[in-house]
ChimeraX commands (.cxc) that place a marker at each C-alpha (Angstrom):
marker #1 position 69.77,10.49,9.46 radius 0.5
marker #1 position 68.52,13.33,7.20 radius 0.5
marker #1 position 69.11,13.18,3.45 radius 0.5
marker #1 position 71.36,15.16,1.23 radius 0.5
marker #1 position 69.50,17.84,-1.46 radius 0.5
marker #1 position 71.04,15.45,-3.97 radius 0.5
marker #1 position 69.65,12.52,-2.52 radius 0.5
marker #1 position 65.69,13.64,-2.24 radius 0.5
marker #1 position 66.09,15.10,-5.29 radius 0.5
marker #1 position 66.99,11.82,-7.11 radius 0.5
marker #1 position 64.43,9.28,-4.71 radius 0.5
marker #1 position 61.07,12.23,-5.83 radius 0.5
marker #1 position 62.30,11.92,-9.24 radius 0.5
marker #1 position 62.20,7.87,-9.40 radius 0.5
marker #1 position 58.71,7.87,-8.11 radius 0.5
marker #1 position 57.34,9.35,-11.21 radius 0.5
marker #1 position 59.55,6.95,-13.16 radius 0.5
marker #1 position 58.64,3.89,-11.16 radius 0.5
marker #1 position 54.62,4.90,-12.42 radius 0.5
marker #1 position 55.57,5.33,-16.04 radius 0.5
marker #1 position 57.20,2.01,-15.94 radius 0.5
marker #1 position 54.03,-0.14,-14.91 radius 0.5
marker #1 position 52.61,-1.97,-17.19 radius 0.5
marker #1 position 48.90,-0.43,-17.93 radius 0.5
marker #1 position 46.98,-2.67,-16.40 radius 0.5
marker #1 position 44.23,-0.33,-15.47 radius 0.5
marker #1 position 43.66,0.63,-18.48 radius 0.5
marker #1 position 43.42,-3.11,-20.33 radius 0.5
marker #1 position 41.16,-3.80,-17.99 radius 0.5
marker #1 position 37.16,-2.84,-17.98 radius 0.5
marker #1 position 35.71,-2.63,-14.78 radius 0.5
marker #1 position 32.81,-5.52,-15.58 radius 0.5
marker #1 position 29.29,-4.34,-15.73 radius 0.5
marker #1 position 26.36,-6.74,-16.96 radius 0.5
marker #1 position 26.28,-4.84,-19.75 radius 0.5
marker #1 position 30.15,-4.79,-20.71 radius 0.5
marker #1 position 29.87,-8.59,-20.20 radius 0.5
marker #1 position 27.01,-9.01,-22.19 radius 0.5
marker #1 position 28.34,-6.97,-25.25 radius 0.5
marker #1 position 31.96,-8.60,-24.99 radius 0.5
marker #1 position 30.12,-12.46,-24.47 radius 0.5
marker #1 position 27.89,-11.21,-27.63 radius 0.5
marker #1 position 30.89,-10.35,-30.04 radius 0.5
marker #1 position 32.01,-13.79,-29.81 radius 0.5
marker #1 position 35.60,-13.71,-29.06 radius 0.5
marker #1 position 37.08,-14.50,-25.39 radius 0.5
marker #1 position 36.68,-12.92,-22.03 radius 0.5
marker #1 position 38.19,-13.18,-19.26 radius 0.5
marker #1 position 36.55,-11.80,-15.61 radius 0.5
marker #1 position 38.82,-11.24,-13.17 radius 0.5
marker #1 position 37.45,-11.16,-9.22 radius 0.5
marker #1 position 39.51,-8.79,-7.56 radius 0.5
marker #1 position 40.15,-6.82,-4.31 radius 0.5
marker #1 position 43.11,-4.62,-3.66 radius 0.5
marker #1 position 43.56,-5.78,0.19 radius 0.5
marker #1 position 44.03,-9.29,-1.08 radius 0.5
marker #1 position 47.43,-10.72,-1.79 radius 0.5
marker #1 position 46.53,-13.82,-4.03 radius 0.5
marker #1 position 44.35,-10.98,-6.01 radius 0.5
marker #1 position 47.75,-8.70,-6.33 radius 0.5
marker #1 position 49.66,-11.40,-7.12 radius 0.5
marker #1 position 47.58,-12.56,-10.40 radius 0.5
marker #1 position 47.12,-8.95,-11.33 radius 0.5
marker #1 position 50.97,-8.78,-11.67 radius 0.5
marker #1 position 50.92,-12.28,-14.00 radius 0.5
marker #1 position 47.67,-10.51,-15.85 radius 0.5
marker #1 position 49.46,-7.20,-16.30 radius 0.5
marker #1 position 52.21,-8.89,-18.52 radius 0.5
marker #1 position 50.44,-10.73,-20.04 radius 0.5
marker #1 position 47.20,-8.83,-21.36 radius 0.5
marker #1 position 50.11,-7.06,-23.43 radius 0.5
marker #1 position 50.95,-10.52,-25.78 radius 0.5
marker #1 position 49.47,-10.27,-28.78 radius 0.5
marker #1 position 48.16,-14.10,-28.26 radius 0.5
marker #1 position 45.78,-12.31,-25.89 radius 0.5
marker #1 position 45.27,-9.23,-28.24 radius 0.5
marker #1 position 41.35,-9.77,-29.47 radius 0.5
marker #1 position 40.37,-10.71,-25.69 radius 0.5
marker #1 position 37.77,-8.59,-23.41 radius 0.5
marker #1 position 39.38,-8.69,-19.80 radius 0.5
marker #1 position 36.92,-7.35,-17.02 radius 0.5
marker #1 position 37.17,-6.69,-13.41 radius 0.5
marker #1 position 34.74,-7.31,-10.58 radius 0.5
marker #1 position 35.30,-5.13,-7.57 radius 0.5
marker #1 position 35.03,-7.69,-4.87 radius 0.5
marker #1 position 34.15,-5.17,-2.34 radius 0.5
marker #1 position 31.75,-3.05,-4.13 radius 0.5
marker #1 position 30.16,-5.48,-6.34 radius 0.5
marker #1 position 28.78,-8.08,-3.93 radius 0.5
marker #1 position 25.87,-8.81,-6.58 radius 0.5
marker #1 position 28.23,-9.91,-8.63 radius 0.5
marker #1 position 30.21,-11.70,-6.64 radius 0.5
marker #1 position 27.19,-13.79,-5.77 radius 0.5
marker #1 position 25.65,-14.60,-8.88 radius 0.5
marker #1 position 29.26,-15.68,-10.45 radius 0.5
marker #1 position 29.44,-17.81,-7.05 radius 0.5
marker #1 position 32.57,-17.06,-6.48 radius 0.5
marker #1 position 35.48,-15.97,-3.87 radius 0.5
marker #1 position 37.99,-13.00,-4.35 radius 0.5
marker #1 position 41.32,-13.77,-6.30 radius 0.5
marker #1 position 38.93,-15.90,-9.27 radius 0.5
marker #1 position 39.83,-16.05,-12.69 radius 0.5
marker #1 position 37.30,-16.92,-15.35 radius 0.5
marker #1 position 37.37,-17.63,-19.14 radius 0.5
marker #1 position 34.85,-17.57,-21.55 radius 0.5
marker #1 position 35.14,-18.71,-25.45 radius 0.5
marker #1 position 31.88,-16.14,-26.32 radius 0.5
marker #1 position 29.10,-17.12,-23.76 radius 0.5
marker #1 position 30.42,-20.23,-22.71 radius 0.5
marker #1 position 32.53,-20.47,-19.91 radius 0.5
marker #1 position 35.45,-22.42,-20.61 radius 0.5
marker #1 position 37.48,-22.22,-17.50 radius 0.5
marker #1 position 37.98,-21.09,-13.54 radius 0.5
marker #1 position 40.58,-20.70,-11.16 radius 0.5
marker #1 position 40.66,-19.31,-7.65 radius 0.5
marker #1 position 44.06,-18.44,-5.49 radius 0.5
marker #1 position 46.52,-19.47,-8.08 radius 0.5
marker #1 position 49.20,-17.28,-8.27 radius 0.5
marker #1 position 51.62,-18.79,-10.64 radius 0.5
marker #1 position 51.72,-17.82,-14.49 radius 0.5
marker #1 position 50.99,-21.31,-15.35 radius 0.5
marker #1 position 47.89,-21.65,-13.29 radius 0.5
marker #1 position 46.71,-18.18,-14.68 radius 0.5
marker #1 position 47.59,-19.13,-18.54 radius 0.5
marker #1 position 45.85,-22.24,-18.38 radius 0.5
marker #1 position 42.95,-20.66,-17.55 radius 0.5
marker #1 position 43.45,-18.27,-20.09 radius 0.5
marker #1 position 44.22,-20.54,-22.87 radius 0.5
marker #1 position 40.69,-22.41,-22.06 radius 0.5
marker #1 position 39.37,-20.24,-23.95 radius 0.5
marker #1 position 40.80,-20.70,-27.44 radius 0.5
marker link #1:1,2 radius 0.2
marker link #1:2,3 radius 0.2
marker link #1:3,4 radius 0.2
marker link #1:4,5 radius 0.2
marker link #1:5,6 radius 0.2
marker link #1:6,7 radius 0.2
marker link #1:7,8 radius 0.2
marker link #1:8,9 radius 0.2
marker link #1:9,10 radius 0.2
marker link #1:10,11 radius 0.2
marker link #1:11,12 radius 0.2
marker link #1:12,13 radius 0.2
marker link #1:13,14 radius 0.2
marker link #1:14,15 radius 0.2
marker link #1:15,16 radius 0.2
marker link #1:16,17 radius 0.2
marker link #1:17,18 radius 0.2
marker link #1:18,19 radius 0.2
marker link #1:19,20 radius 0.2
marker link #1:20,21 radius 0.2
marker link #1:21,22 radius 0.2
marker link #1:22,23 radius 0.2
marker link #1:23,24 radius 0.2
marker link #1:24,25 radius 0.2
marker link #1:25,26 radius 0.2
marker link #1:26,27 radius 0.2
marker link #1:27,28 radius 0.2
marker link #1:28,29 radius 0.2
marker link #1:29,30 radius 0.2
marker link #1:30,31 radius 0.2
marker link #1:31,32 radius 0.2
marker link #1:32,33 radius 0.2
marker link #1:33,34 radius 0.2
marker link #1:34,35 radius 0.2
marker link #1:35,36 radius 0.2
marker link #1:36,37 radius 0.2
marker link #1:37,38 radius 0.2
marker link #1:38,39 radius 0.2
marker link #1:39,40 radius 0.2
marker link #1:40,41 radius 0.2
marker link #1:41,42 radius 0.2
marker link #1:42,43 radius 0.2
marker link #1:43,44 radius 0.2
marker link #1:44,45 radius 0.2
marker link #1:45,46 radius 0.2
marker link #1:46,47 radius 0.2
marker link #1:47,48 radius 0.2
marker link #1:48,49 radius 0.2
marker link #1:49,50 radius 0.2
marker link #1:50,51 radius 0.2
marker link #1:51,52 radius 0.2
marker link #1:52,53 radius 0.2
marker link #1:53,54 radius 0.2
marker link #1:54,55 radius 0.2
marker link #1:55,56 radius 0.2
marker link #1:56,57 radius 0.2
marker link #1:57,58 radius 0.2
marker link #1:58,59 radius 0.2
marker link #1:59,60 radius 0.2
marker link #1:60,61 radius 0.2
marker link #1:61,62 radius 0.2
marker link #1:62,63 radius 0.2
marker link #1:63,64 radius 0.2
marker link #1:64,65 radius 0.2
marker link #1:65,66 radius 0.2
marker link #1:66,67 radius 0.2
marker link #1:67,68 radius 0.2
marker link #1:68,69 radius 0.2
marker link #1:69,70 radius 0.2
marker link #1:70,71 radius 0.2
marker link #1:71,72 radius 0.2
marker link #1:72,73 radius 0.2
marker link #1:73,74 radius 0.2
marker link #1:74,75 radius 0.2
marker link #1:75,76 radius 0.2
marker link #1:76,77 radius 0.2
marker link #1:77,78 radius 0.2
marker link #1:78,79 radius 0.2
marker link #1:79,80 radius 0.2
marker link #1:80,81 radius 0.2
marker link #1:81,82 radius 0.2
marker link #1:82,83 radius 0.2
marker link #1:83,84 radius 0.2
marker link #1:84,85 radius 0.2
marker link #1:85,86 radius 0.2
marker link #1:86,87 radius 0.2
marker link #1:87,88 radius 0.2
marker link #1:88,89 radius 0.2
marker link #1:89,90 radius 0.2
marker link #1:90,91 radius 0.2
marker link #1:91,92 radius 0.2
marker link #1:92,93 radius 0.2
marker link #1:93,94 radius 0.2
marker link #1:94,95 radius 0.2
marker link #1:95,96 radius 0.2
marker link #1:96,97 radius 0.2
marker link #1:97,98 radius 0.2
marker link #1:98,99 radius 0.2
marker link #1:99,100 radius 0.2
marker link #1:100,101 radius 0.2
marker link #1:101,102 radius 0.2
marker link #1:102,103 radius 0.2
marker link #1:103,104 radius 0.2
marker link #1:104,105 radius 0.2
marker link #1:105,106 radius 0.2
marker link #1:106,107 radius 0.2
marker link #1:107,108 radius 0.2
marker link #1:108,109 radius 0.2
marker link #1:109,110 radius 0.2
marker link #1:110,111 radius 0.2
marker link #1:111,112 radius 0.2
marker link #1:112,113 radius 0.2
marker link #1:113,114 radius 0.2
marker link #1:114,115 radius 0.2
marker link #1:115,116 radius 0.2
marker link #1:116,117 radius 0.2
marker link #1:117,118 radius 0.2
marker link #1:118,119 radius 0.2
marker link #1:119,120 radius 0.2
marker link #1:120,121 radius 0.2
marker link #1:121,122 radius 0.2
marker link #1:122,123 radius 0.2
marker link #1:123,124 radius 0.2
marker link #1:124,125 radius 0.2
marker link #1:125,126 radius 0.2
marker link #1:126,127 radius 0.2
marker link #1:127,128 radius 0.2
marker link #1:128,129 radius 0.2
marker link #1:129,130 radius 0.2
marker link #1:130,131 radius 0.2
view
């Protein structure tokens, strides 16, 4: 069935809508480099590493819980990173761990670690290790 003018006019407008809507994830997130982790362990205050590939649905599913809430002010004076499981393998192997991993750290210390949890509470606990 072929659509009206009116119809595809309205469904390519809601596209660019949809996109202004999303929270900015991207964009509160670093991708993590050694040296991003090293300057944001150094400053003292807490980071958070997340282990993520796009393919993975555990991964997508804590990126929506960590794109709310790396918006809340409790969360506001926090270094969140990304490791691209796919094209940082390195990485991947020296934090020993799999895809979909959340990790906190209170400066260098690491204060807590989750992998496949895809609730808010699983993902805030981890995130609250590290006050």
């Amino acid at each position: 069935m072929p659509l009206s003018r009116r119809t595809f006019a309205l469904a390519s407008l809601s596209v660019p809508l949809a996109l202004a809507a999303t929270p900015a994830f991207a964009a509160a997130f670093q991708p993590y480099t050694p040296a991003a982790f090293a300057a944001a362990t150094k400053a003292g205050g807490p980071v958070f590493v997340h282990v993520y590939a796009p393919w993975c649905l555990q991964c997508r599913a804590q990126e929506g819980i960590l794109s709310r809430l790396v918006n809340d002010p409790k969360y506001a004076k926090a270094t969140f990173l990304r490791v691209a499981y796919d094209e940082q393998k390195d990485v991947v192997a020296k934090l020993g761990v799999p895809r979909s991993t959340l990790i906190a750290y209170d400066g260098s210390k690491e204060t807590g670690r989750m992998s496949w949890g895809v609730t808010e509470a699983d993902v805030v606990k981890v995130l609250d290790s590290a006050y």
